[in-house]
N, C-alpha and C positions, 0 to 999 in steps of 0.2 A: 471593410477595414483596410486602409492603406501602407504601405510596405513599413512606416513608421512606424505604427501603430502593433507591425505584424513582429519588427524584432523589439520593440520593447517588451512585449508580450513574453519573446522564448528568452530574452536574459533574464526575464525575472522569473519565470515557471524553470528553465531548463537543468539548474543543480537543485531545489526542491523536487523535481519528478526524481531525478537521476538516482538520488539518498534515497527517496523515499525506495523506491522499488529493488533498488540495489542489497540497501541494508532488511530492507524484507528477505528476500531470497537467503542472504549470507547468513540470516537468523536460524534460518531452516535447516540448513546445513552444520551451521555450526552447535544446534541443538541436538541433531541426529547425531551429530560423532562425537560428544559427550555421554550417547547411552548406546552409543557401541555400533553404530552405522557410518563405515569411515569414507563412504561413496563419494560423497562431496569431495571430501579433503586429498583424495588421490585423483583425483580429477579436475584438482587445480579452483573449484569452485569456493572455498573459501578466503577468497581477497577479496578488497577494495575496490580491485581496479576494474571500473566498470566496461572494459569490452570485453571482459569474461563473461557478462552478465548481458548485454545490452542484444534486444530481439529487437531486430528491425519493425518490426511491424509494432508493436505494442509500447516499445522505449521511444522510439523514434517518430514513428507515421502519425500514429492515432495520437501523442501528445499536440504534434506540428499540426493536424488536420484541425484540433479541436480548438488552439492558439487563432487559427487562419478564421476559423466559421466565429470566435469569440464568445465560444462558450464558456460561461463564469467558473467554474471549475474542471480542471482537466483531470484526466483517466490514462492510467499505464502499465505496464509490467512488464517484468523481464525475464528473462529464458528461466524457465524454475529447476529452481537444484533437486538435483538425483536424487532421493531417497530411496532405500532398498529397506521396508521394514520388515520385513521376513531377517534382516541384521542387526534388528534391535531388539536386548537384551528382553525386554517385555514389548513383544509388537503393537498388543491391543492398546494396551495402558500409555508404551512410549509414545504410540501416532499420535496422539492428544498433546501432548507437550511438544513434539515437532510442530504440529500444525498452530498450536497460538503461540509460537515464540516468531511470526513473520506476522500477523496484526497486534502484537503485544510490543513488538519493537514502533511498530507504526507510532501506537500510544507515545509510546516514551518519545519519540521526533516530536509530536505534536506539540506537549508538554512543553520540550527544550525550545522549539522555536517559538510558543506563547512568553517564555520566561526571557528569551533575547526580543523579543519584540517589547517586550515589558524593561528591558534593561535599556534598549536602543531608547526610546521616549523618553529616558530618562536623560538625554544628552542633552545638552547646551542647543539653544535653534541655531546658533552659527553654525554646525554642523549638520544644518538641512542639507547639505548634497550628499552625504554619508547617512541621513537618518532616514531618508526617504526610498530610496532604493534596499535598501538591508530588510525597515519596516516592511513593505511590498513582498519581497522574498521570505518573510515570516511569515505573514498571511495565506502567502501561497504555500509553504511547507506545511500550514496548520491543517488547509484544506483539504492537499494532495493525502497528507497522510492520515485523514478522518477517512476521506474516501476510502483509501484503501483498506484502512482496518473494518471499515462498516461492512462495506462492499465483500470483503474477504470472509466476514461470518457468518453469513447465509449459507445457514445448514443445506447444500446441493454438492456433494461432491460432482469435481475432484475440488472444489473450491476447502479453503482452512476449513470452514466452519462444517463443511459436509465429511470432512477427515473425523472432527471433533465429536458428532454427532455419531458416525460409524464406532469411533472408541469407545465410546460410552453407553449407548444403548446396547442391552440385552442381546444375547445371540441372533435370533431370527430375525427382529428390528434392522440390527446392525449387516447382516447376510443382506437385507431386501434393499434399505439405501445405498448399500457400498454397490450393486447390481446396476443405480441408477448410473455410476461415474459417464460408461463411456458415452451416454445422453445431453453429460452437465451442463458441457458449452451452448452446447446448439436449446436447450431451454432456456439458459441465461441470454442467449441470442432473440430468442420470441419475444421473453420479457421487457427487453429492451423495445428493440421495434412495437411493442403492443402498449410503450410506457409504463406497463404495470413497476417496474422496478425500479422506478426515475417515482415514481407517485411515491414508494413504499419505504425506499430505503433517503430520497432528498429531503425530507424534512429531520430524518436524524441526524443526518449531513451537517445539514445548516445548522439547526439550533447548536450543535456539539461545537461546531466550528465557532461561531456566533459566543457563547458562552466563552471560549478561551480568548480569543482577539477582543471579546468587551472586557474580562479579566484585565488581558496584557494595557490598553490602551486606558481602562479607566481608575487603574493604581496609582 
């Protein structure tokens, strides 16, 4: 991929990663201190502005790495907001609602940028230099933010969907996967290198993706 090629890549990925992973996080936060966990909120974590938010390695590196090698879909996240749920009014019950309010936000992006990608095609073609780059960065926010919602609910804590799974099952159940957290990365890390999770979770990827962008483009 030549240097062309490399910044068309990050202006069109670099404010669809940035939302996606931003407004995940500030979901988080701003869900926890609605049922009585105000961590986030005195700690400056619920804003916009994404250098609150932005972890070098995960906002920045791994999106830039993944743009450079041209991989069809890029990967990211950013520094995750505090929750302290031993502060939330009901821990077991609240953790479940904290944790799908950052791939439930994901959803709703997806949705908004299928629906402007669906409104942008809708323009006059004289406006190809404005309908073409917007379109491209909708495709890309549909993606980034499938990714992360899919990606995010795989029941392994500390990931959402292993938070989700810990709330809801049964005492002992719940005692034995929350046990797995401080493991979660380093399996989600195997997974990857062994492809098992690129096999398991890309073809939900795709087709969900696939589904909304044939939506937007064939209305």
């Amino acid at each position: 991929m030549d240097i062309a090629q490399i910044i068309q890549g990050i202006s069109i990925w670099a404010l669809p990663v940035v939302l996606a992973v931003v407004l995940h996080e500030v979901a988080h936060g701003w869900v926890a201190d609605r049922l009585g966990d105000d961590t986030a909120r005195w700690l400056g974590r619920l804003t916009l502005n994404p250098i609150k938010h932005i972890d070098p390695v995960g906002t920045l590196l791994i999106p830039l790495l993944l743009v450079v090698v041209g991989s069809p879909f890029l990967f990211g996240y950013a520094k995750p907001v505090p929750v302290n749920f031993r502060k939330l009014r009901h821990p077991k019950r609240d953790m479940v609602w904290v944790a799908l309010a950052g791939p439930a936000t994901n959803v709703l992006l997806a949705l908004l940028s299928a629906l402007l990608l669906w409104m942008v095609l809708l323009l006059p073609s004289e406006a190809r230099w404005f309908i073409e780059p917007i379109a491209l960065m909708c495709q890309a926010s549909i993606l980034i933010n499938i990714v992360l919602c899919v990606f995010n609910l795989i029941p392994l804590p500390p990931l959402d969907g292993g938070r989700v799974a810990v709330g809801l099952l049964p005492g002992t159940w719940s005692y034995r996967l929350s046990r797995v957290e401080p493991y979660g990365f380093l399996i989600i890390v195997l997974l990857l290198i062994s492809g098992v999770l690129q096999h398991t979770i890309g073809p939900v990827v795709m087709g969900l993706s696939d589904l909304l962008i044939g939506w937007a483009m064939s209305s």
